[in-house]
MARMI-347041 format. One record per residue (C-alpha): residue in three letters; x negated, y negated, z. Coordinates in pm, whole numbers, padded with zeros to 5 digits, always signed. Layout:
<atoms>
ALAXYZ...
</atoms>
This chain:
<atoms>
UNK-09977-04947+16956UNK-09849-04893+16621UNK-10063-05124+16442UNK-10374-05070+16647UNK-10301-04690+16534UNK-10256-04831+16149UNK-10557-05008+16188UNK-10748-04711+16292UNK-10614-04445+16037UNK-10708-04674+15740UNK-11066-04734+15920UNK-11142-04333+15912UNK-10967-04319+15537UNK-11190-04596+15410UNK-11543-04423+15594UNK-11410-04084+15394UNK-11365-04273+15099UNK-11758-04366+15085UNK-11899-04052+15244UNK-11904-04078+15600UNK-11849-03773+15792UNK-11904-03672+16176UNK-12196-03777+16331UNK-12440-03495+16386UNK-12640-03698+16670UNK-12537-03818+17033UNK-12769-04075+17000UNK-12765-04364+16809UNK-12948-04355+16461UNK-13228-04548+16391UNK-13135-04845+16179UNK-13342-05115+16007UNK-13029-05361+15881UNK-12919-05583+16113UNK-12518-05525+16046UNK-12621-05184+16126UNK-12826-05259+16448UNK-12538-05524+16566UNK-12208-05229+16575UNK-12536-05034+16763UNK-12557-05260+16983UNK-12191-05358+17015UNK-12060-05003+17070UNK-12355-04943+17376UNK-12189-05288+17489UNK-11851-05143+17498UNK-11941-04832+17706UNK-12112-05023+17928UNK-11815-05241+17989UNK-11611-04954+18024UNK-11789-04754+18197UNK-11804-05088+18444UNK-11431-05105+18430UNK-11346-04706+18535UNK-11592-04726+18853UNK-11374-05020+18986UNK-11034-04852+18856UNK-10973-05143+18606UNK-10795-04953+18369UNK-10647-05273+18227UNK-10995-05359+18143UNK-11159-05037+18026UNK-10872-05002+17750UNK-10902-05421+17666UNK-11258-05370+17577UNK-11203-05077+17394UNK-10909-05235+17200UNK-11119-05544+17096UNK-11409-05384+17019UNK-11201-05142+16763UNK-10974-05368+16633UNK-11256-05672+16582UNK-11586-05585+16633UNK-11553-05233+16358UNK-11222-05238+16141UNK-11244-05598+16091UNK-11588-05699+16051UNK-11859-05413+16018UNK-11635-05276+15768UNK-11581-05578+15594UNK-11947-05645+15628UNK-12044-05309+15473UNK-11791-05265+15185UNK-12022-05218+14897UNK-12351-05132+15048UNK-12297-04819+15213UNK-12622-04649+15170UNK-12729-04326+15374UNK-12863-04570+15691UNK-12533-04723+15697UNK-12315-04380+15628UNK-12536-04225+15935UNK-12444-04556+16148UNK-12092-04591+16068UNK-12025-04201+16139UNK-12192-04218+16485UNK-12023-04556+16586UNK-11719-04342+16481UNK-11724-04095+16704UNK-11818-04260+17045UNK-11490-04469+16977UNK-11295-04148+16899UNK-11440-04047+17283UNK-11389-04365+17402UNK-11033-04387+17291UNK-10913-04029+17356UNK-10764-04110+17704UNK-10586-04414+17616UNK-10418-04223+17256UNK-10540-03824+17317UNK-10280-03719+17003UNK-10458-03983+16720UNK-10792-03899+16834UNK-10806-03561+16818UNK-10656-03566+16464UNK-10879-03806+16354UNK-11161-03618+16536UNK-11037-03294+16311UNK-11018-03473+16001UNK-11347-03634+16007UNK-11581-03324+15964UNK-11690-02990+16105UNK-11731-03016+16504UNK-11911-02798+16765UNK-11618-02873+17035UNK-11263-03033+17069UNK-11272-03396+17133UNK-11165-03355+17488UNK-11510-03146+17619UNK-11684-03436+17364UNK-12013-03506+17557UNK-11925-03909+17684UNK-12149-04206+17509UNK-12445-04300+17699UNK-12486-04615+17816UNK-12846-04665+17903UNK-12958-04819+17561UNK-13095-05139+17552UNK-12846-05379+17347UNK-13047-05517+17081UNK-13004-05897+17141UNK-13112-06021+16838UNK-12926-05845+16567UNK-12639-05953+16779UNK-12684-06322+16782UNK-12778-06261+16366UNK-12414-06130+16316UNK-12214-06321+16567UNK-12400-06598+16369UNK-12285-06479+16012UNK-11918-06378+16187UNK-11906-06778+16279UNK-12009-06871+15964UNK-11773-06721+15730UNK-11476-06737+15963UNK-11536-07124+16002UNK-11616-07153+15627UNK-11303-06968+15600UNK-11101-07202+15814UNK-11198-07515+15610UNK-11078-07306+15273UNK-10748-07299+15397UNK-10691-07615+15619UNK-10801-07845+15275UNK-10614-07628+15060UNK-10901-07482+14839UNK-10773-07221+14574UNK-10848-06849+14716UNK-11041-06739+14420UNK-11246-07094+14408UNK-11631-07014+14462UNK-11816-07305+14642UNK-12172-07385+14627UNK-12283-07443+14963UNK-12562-07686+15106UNK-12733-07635+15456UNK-12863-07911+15623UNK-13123-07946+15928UNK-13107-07546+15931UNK-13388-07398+16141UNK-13613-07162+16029UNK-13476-06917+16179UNK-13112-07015+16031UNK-13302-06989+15693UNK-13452-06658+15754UNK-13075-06482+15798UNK-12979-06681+15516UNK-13189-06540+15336UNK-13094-06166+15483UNK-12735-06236+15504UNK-12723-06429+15134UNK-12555-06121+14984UNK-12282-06102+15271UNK-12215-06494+15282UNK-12163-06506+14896UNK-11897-06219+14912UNK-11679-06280+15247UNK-11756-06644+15184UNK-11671-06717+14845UNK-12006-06907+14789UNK-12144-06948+14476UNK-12495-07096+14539UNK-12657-07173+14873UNK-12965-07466+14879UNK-13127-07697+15112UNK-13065-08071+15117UNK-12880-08350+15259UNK-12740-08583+14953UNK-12391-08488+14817UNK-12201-08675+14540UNK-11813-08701+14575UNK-11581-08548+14873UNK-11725-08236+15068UNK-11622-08048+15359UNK-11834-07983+15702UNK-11940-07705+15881UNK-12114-07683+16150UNK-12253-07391+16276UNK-12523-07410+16588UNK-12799-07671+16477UNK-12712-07658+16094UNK-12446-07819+15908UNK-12298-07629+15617UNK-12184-07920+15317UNK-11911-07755+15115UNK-11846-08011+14789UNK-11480-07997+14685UNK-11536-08282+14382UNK-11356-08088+14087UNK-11192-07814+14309UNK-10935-08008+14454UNK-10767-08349+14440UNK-10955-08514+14771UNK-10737-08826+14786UNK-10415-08648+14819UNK-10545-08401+15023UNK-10668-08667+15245UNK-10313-08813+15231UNK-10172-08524+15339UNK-10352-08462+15628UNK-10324-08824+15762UNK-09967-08836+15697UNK-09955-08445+15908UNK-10189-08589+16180UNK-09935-08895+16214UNK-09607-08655+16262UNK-09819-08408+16528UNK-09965-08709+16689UNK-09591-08877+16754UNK-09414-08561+16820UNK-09720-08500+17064UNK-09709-08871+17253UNK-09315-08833+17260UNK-09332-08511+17456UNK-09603-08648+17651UNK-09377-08927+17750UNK-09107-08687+17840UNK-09325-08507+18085UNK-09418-08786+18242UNK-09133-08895+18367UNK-09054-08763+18681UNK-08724-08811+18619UNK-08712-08527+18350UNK-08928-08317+18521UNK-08776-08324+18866UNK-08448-08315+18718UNK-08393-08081+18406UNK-08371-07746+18455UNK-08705-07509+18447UNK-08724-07320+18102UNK-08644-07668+17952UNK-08962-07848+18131UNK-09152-07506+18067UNK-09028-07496+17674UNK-09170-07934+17651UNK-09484-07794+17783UNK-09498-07563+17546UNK-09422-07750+17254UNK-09652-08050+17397UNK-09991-07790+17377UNK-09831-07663+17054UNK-09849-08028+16917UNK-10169-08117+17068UNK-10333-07781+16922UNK-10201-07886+16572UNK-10320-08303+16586UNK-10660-08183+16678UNK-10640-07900+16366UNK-10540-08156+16141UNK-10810-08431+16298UNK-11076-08173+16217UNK-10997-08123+15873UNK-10953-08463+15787UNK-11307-08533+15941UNK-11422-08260+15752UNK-11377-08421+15442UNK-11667-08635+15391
</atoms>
């Protein structure tokens, strides 16, 4: 609760910090930019779901999808995804998106709310007579699959950084190969975003790459990442084959373990339950560390 509450304090301080204030519409703002059109889209999403959730008294699952949808959809990634280009479409988005999760979270945490409610601008009522977000919007489908698209993109991009080791501050060029036009077209839209949340330094077209490179693939495109000059490929492939080997034994020997019915049948619980755990643990970690191997080219 506490961090969830963090998280949401230092999502209203940085909206104040670039001019957004309380949204002076119930319904949603036109928008032209698909970031802005996605958090649309994924906030009408969210009050359907919950909305879905409170007829059938799921509780559980009216405050998971409001808790996801906070904590990954909007402090995570439309802020992250706006930082820098918050022009008066985006200030008139953000503001609105706002305030139907300030309604939609006042039962679950009524106190932080209705502060953050206050704090946010000049209202016409408390937050607890707040008219309730409507629901009958169609989602917009397509600026949703152009952001979950981008969201994949980076975060894999991002995942490859750190399994090979790449220096944090190290800007890659990029090279997309067999990308569909339509991957081109939100490259082309999202080329500002991908260059900033994904370190890139240059994005082209082609297939032939010179030296060690790491993989991506993302739907029908792969995404070539060289790493000739950035770091040392043949120990990093050393590492990661001499990793894989550890995870893989430690993995087979637990395996082994819990296949024997003799441990299983006979040790106590918590110690079969605790070999279980460590065997997916191990497993998880030998398919990691396969991956990034195989990423390297």
């Amino acid at each position: 609760y506490r961090n969830f509450a963090t998280k949401l304090w230092n999502a209203a301080r940085f909206l104040q910090s670039n001019g957004v204030t309380a949204s002076t519409t119930h319904e949603a703002p036109h928008a032209e930019a698909p970031v802005n059109r996605w958090i649309i889209a994924e906030t009408i999403a969210t009050v359907q779901a919950i909305d879905s959730a409170m007829t059938e008294l799921r509780f559980d699952a009216a405050a998971n999808a409001i808790y996801h949808f906070v904590w990954d959809q909007f402090c995570d990634w439309y802020i992250e995804l706006t930082k820098g280009s918050m022009d008066e479409e985006t200030r008139a988005v953000a503001g609105w998106a706002f305030d139907q999760i300030l309604v939609m979270l006042h039962p679950f945490m009524p106190f932080i709310t209705e502060e953050l409610w206050n704090l946010t601008g000049e209202r016409e009522s408390e937050l607890i007579v707040a008219r309730w977000p409507q629901a009958l919007y169609a989602v917009d489908a397509q600026a949703q699959a152009e952001i979950d698209w981008l969201i994949r993109l980076i975060s894999a991009m991002r995942t490859a950084r750190t399994e090979l080791n790449v220096p944090p501050g190290a800007k890659l060029r990029v090279i997309a190969r067999d990308a569909s036009e339509d991957t081109r077209r939100r490259i082309d839209r999202q080329g500002a975003a991908l260059a900033r949340l994904g370190r890139v330094e240059s994005l082209s077209f082609g297939d032939a790459v010179e030296g060690g490179a790491a993989q991506v693939v993302v739907d029908e495109a792969t995404f070539i990442l060289p790493l000739e000059g950035v770091i040392d490929i043949g120990a990093e492939q050393a590492r990661l084959a001499k990793a894989l080997a550890s995870a893989e034994k430690e993995r087979d020997s637990l395996s082994g373990r819990l296949s024997n019915p003799s441990f299983v049948e006979k040790a106590k619980p918590e110690a079969v339950a605790k070999a279980r755990e460590d065997h997916a643990e191990k497993a998880a970690e030998a398919e990691r560390l396969k991956a990034a191997l195989d990423r390297l080219a």
